[in-house]
PDB file as gemmi writes it, atoms N, CA and C in Angstrom:
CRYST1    1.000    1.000    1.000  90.00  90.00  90.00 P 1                      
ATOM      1  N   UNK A   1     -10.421 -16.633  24.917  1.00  0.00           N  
ATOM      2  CA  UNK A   1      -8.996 -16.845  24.718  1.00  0.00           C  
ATOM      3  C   UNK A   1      -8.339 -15.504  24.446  1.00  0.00           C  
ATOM      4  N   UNK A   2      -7.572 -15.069  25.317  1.00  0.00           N  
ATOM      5  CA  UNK A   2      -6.479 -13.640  25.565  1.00  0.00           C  
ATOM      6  C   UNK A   2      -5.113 -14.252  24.730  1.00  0.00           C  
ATOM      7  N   UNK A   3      -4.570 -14.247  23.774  1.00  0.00           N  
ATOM      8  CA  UNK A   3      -3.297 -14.400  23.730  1.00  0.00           C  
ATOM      9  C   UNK A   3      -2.560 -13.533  24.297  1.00  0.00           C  
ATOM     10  N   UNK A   4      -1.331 -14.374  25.257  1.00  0.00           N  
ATOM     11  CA  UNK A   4      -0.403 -13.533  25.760  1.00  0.00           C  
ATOM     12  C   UNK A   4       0.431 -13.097  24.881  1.00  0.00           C  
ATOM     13  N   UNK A   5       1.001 -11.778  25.157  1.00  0.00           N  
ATOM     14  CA  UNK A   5       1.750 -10.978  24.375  1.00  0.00           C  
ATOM     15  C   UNK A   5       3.373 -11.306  23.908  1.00  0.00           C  
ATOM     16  N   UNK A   6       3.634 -12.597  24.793  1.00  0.00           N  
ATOM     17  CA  UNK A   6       4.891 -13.025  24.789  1.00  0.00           C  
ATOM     18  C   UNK A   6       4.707 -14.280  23.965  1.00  0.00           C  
ATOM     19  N   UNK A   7       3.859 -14.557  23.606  1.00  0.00           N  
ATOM     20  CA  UNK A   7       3.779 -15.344  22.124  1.00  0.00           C  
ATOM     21  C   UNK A   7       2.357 -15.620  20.925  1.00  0.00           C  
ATOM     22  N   UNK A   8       2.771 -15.846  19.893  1.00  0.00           N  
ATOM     23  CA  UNK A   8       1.891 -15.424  19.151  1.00  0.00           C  
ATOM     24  C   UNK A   8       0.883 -16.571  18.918  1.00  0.00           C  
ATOM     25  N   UNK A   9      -0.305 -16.158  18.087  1.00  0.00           N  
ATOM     26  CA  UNK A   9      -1.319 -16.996  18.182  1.00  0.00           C  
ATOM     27  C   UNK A   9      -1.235 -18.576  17.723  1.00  0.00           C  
ATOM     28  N   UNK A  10       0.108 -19.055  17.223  1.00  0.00           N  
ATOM     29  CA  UNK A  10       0.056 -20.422  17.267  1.00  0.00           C  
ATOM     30  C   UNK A  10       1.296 -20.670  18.273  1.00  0.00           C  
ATOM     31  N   UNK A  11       1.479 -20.178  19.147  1.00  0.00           N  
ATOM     32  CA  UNK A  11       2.237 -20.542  20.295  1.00  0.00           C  
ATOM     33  C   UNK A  11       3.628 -20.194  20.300  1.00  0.00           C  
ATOM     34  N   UNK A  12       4.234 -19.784  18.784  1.00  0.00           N  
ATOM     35  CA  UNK A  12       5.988 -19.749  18.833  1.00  0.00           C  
ATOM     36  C   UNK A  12       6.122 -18.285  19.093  1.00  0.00           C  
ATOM     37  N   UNK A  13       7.285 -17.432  19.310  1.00  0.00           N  
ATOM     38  CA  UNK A  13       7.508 -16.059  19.380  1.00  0.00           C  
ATOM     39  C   UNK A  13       6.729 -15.316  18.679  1.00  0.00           C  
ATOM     40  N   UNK A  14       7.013 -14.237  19.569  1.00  0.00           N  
ATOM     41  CA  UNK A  14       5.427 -12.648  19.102  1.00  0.00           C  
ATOM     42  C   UNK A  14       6.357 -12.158  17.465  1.00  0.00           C  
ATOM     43  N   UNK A  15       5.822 -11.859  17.330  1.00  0.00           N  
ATOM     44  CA  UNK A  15       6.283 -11.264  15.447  1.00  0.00           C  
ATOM     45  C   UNK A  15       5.892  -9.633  15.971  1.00  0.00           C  
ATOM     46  N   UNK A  16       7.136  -8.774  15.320  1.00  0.00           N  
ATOM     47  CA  UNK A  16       6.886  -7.497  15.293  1.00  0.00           C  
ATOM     48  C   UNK A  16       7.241  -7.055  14.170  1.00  0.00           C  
ATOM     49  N   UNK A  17       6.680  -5.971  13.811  1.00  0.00           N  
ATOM     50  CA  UNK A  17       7.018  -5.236  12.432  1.00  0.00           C  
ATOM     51  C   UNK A  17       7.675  -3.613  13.086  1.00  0.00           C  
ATOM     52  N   UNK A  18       8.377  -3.200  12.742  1.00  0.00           N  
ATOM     53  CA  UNK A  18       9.297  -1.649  13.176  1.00  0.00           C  
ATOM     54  C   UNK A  18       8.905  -1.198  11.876  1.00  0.00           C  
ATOM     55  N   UNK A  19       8.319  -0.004  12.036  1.00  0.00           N  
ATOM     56  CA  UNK A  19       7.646   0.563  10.882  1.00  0.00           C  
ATOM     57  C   UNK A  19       8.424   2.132  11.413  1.00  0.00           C  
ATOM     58  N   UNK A  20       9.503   2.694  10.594  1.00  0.00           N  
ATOM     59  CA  UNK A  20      10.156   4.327  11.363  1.00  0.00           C  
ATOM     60  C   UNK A  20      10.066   4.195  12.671  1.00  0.00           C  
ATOM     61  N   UNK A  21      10.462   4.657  13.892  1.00  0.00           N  
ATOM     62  CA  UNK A  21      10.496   4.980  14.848  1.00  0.00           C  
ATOM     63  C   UNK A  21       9.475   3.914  16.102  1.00  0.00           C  
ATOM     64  N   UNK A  22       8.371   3.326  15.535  1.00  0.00           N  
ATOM     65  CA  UNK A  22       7.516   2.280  15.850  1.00  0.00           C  
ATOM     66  C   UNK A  22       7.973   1.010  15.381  1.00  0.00           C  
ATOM     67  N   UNK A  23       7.649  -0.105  16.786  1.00  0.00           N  
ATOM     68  CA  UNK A  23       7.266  -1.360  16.802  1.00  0.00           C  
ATOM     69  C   UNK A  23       6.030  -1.422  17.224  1.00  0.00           C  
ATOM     70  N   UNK A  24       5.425  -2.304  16.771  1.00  0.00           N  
ATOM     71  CA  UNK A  24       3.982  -2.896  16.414  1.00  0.00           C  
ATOM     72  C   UNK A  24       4.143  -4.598  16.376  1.00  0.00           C  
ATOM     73  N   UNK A  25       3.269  -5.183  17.745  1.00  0.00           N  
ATOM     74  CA  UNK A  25       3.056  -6.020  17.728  1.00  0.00           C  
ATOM     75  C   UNK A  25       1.694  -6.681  16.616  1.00  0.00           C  
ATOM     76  N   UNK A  26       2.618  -8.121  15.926  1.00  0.00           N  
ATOM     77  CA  UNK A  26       1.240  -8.482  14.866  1.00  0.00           C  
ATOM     78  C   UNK A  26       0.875  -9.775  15.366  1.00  0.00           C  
ATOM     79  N   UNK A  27      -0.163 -10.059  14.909  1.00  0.00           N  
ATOM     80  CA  UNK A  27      -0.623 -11.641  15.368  1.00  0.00           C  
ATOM     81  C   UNK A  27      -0.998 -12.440  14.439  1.00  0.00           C  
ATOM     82  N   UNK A  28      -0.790 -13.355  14.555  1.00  0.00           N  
ATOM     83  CA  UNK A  28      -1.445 -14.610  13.218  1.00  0.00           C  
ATOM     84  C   UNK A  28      -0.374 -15.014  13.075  1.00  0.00           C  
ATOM     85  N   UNK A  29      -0.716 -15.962  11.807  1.00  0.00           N  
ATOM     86  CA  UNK A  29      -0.207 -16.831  10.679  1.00  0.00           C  
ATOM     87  C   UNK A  29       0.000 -17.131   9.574  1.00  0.00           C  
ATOM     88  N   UNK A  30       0.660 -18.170   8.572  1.00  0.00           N  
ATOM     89  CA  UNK A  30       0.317 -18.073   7.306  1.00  0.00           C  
ATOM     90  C   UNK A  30      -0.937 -18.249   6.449  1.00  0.00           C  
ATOM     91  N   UNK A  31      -1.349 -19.306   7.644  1.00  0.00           N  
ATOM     92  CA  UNK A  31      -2.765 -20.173   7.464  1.00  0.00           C  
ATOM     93  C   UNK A  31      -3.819 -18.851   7.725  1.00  0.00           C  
ATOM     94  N   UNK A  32      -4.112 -18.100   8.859  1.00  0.00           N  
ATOM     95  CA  UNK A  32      -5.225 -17.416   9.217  1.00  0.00           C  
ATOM     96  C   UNK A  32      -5.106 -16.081   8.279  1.00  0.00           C  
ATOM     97  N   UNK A  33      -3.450 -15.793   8.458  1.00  0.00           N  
ATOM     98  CA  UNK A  33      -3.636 -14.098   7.786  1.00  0.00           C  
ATOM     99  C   UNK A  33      -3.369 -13.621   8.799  1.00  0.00           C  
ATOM    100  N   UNK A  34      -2.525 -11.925   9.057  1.00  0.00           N  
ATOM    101  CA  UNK A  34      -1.770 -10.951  10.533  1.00  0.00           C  
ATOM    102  C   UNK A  34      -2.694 -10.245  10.373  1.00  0.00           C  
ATOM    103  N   UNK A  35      -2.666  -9.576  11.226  1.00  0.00           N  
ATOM    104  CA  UNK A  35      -3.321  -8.034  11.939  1.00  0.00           C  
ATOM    105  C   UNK A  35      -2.706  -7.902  12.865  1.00  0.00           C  
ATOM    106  N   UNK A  36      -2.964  -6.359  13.407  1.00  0.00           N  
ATOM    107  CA  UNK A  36      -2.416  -5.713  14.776  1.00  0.00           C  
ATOM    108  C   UNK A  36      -3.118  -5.914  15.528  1.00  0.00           C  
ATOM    109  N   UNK A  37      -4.492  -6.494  15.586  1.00  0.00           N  
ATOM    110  CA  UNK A  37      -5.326  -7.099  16.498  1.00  0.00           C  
ATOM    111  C   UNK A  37      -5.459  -8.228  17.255  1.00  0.00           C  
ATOM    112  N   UNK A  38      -5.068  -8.641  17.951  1.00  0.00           N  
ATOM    113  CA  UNK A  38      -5.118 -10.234  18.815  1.00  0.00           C  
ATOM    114  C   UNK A  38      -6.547 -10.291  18.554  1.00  0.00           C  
ATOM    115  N   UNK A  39      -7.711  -9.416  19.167  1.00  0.00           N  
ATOM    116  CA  UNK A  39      -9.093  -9.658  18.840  1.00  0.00           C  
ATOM    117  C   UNK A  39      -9.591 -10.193  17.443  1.00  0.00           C  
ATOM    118  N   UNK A  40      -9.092  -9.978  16.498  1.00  0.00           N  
ATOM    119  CA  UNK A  40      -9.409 -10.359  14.692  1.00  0.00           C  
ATOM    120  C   UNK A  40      -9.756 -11.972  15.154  1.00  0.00           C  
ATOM    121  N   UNK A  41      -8.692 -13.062  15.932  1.00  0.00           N  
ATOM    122  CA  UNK A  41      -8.860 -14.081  15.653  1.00  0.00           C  
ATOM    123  C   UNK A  41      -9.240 -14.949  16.938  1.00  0.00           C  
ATOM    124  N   UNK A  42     -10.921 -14.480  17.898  1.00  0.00           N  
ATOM    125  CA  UNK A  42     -11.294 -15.280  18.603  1.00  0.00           C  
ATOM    126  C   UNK A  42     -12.579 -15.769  18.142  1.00  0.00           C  
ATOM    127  N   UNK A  43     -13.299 -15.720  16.993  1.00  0.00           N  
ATOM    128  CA  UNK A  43     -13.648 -16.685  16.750  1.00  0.00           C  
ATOM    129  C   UNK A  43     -13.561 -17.574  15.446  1.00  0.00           C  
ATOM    130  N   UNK A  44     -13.960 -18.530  14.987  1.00  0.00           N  
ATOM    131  CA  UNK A  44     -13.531 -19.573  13.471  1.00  0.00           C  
ATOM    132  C   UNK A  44     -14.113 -18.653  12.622  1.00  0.00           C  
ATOM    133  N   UNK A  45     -15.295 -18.280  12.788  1.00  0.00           N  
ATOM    134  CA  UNK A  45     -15.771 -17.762  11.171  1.00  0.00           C  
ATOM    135  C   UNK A  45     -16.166 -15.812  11.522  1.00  0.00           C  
ATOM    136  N   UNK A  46     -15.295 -15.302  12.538  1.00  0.00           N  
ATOM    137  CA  UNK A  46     -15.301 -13.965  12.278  1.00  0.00           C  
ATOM    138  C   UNK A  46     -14.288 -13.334  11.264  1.00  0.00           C  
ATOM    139  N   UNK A  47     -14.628 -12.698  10.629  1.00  0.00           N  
ATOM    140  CA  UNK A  47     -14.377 -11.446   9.873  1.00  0.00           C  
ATOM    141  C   UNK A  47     -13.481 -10.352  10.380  1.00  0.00           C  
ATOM    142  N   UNK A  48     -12.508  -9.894   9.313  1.00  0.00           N  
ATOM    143  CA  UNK A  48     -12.310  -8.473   9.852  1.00  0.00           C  
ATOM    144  C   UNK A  48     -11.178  -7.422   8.987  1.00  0.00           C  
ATOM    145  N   UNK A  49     -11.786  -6.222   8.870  1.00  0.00           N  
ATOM    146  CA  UNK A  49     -11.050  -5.723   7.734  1.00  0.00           C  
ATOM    147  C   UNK A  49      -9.903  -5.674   7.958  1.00  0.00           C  
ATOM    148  N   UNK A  50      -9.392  -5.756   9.279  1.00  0.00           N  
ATOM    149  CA  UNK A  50      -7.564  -5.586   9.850  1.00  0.00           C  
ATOM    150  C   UNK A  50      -6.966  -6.915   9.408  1.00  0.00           C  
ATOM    151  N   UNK A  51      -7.255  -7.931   8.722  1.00  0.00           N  
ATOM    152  CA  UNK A  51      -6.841  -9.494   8.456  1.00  0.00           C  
ATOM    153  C   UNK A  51      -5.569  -9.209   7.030  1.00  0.00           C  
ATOM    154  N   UNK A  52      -4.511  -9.117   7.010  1.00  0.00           N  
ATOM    155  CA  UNK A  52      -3.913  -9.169   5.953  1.00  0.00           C  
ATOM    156  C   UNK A  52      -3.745 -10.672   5.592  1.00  0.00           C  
ATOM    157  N   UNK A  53      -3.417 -11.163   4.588  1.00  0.00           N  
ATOM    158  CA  UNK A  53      -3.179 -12.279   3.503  1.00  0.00           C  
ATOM    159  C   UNK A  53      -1.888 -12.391   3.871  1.00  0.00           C  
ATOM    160  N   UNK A  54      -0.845 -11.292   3.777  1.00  0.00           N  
ATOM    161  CA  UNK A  54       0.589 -11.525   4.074  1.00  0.00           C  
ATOM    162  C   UNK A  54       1.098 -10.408   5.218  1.00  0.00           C  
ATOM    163  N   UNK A  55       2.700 -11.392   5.598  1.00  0.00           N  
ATOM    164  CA  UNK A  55       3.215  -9.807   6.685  1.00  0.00           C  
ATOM    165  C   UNK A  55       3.823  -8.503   5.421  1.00  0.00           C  
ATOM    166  N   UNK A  56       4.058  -8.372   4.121  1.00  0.00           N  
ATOM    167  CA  UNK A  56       4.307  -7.632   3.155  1.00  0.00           C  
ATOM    168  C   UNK A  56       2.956  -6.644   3.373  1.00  0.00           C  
ATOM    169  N   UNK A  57       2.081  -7.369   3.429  1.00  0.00           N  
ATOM    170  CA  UNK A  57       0.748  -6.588   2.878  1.00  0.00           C  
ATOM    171  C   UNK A  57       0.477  -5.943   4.315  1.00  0.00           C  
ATOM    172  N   UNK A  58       0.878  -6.456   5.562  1.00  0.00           N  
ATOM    173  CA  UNK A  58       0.231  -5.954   6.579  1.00  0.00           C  
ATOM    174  C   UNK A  58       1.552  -4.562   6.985  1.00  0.00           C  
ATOM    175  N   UNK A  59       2.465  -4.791   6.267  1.00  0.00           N  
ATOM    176  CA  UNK A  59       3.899  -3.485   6.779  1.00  0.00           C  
ATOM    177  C   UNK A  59       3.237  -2.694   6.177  1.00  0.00           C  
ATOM    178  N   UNK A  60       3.316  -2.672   4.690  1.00  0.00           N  
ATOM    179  CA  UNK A  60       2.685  -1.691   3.914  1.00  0.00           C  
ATOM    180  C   UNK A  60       1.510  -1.081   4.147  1.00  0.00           C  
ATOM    181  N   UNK A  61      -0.119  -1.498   5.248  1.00  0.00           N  
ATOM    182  CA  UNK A  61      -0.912  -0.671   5.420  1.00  0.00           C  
ATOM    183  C   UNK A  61      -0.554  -0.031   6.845  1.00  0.00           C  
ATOM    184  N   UNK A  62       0.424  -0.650   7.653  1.00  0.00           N  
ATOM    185  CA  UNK A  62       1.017   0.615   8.762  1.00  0.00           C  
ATOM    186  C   UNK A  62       2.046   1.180   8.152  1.00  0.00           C  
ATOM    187  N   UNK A  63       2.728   0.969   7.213  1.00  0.00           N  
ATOM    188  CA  UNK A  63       3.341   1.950   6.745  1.00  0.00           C  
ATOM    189  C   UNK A  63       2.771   2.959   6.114  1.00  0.00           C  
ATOM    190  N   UNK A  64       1.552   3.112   5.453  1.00  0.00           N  
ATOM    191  CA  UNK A  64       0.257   4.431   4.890  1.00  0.00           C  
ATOM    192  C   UNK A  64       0.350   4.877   5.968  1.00  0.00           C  
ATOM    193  N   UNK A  65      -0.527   4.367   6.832  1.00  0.00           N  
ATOM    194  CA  UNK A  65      -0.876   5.022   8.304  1.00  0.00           C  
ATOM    195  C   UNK A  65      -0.298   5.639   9.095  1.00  0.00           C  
ATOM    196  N   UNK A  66       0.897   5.462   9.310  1.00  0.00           N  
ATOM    197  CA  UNK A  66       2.176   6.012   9.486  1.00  0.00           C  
ATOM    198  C   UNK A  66       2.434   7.254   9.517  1.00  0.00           C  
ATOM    199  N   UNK A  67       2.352   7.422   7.552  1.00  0.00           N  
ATOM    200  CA  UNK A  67       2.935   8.514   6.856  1.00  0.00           C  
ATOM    201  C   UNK A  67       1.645   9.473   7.175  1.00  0.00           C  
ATOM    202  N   UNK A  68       0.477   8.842   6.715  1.00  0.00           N  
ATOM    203  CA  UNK A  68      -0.481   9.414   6.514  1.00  0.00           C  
ATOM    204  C   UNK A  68      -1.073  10.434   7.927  1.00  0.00           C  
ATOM    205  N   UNK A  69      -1.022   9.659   8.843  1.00  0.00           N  
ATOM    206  CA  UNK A  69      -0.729  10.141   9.927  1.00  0.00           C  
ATOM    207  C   UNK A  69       0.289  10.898  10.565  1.00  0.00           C  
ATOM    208  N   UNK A  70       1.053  10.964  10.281  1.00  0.00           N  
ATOM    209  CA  UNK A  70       2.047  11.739  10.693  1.00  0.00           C  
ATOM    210  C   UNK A  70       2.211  12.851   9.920  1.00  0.00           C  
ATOM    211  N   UNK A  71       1.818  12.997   8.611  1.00  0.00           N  
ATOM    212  CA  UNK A  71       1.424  14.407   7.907  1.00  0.00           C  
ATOM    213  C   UNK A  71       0.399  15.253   8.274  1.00  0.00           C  
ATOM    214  N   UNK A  72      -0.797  13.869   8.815  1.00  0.00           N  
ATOM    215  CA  UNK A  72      -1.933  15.041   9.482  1.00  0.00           C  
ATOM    216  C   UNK A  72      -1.608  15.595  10.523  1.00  0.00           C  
ATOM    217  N   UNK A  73      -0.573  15.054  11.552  1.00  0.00           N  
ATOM    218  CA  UNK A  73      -0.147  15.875  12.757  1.00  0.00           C  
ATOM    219  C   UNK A  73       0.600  17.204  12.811  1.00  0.00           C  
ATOM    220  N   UNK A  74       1.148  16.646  11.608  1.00  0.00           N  
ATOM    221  CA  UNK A  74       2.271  17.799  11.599  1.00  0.00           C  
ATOM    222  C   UNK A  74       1.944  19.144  10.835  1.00  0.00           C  
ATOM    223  N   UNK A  75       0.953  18.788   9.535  1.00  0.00           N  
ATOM    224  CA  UNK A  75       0.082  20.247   9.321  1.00  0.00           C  
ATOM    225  C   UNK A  75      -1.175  20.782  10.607  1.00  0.00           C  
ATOM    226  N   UNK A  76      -1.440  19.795  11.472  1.00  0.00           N  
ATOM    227  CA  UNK A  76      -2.310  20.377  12.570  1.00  0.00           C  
ATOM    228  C   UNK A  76      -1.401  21.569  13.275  1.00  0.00           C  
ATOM    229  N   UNK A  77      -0.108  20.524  13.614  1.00  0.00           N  
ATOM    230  CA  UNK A  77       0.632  21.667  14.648  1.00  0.00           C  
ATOM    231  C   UNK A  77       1.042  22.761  14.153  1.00  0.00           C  
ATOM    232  N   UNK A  78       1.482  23.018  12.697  1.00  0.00           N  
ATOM    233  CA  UNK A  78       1.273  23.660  12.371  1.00  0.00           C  
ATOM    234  C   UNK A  78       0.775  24.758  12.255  1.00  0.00           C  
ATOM    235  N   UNK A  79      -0.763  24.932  11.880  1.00  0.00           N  
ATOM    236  CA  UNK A  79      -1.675  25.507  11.868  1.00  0.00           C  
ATOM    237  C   UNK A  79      -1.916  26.221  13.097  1.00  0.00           C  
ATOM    238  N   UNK A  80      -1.909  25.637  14.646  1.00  0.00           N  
ATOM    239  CA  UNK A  80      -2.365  26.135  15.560  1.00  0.00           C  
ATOM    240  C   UNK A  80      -1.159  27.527  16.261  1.00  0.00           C  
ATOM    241  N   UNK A  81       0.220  27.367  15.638  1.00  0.00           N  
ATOM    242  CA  UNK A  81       0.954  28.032  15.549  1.00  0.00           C  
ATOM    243  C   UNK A  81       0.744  29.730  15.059  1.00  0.00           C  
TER     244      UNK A  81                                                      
END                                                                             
């Protein structure tokens, strides 16, 4: 099972989060838990550290990633300067 990108894993509209300058497609529910992964939820009893509890909890770890990332780029370019 591929979920299509034009709707989300229980069938109603795709959910996006705009995190600065990025949109980021998320998938799930209240029941399963989001991630940025469509893969997290093909099977019943897989696992996976990308599974947030809430969409609060899932902005906030692309929002780290984000920042966090985008500081490492920007002291790289930096540097090579």
């Amino acid at each position: 099972m591929t979920p299509n990108l034009l709707m989300n894993l229980n069938g109603g509209p795709p959910t996006y989060l705009r995190v600065g300058a990025g949109v980021y497609p998320v998938y799930g529910d209240e029941l399963r838990g989001w991630s940025p992964r469509a893969d997290d939820f093909q099977g019943l009893g897989a696992s996976s550290p990308y599974v947030y509890q809430s969409l609060d909890e899932l902005f906030f770890a692309l929002v780290n990633l984000c920042v966090s990332g985008g500081a490492a780029r920007r002291g790289a370019q930096h540097r090579s300067h």
